[in-house]
Each structure stands twice: as structure tokens, then as C-alpha cells.
N, C-alpha and C positions, 0 to 999 in steps of 0.2 A: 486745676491741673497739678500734675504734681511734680517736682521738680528732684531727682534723683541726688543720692551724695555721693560726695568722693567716685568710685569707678563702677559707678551703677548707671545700668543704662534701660530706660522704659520703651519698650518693644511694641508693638501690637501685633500679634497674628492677624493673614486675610482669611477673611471668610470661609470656609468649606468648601470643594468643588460640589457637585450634588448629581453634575449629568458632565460625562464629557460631550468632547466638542462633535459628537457624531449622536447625542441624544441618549447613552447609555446611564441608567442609573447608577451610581457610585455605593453601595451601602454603607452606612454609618461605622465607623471606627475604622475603615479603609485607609482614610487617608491619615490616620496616626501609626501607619505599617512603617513610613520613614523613618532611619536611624537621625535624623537630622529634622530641623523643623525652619521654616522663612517666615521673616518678622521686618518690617520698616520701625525703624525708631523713630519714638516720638520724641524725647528729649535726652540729655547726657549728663550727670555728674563733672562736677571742675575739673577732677582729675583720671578722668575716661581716657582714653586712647586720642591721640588731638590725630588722627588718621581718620577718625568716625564726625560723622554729621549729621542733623537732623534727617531723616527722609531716606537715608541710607537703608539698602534692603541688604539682610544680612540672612547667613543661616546658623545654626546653634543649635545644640543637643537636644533630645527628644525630651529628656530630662531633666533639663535644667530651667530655669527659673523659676519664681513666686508667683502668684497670680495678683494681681492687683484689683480691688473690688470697682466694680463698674461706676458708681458713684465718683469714684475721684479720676476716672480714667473717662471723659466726654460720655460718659454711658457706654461706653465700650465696653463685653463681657470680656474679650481676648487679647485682653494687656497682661504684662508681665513683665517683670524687675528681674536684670538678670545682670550679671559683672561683665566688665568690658573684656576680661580674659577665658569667659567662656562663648565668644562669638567668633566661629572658626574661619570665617571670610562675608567680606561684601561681595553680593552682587553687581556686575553692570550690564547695561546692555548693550550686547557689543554687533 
């Protein structure tokens, strides 16, 4: 695994939708139309935002982060290294 520095924070995207919830298929590159994109964190940098915590689901620009190769990320293809000041709010559920 890999272990972020200073205000860097390792994110994973979920999966793709593929069919909404009434059976419709989705076309590919659909769901990258959001100006914004949802990621849970996998792990934080020492000096991240002490407001953020592992598992936190967050959202963050369409555009922003690295990608991180699947090999060091559990074989995950949809990790990505992004700084704690480009993550525009946590999610909860409320």
C-alpha cells in the first residue's frame, strides 16, 4: 500500500454505474459529464487536513488528481493521489 506525504491524500473512485436503478443502460463516458467527481479515501499524508479520515467519501474536481498504478494501490485501477486542498467537501449520510 502506499502511504501518502505531507497533504496528499490516496482516494479510490467507485466503480461505474452501468444500468440505473430502473434497468436503463448508461453509455460509457456518461458518467464522467460531472463537473465534480466521489472518491472514499484510502489513506492521508501527516499533514492533510486533521478534519479528513480514512473511509471519508469526498468530492473533488473532474480534473484533479494522478492516477496511481494498480499494483501499489490493492489492484485497484481507480486510485488517485490528489492534495487535501483540492477536496471540495465530505460526504455524509444524513
Amino acid at each position: 500500500m502506499i502511504e501518502p506525504l505531507k497533504n496528499r491524500v490516496l482516494v479510490q473512485k467507485p466503480e461505474p454505474v452501468k444500468f440505473t436503478e430502473s434497468g436503463l443502460s448508461i453509455p460509457e463516458g456518461v458518467e464522467n459529464a460531472e463537473p465534480v467527481q466521489e472518491a472514499v479515501i484510502l489513506a492521508l499524508g501527516k499533514e492533510a487536513d486533521n478534519t479528513l479520515s480514512v473511509g471519508d467519501k469526498i468530492l473533488f474536481g473532474k480534473r484533479e488528481g494522478v492516477p496511481v498504478d494498480a499494483k501499489h494501490c490493492n489492484n485497484e485501477e481507480r486510485c488517485l493521489m490528489i492534495t487535501d486542498n483540492q477536496i471540495r467537501c465530505t460526504l455524509t449520510d444524513a
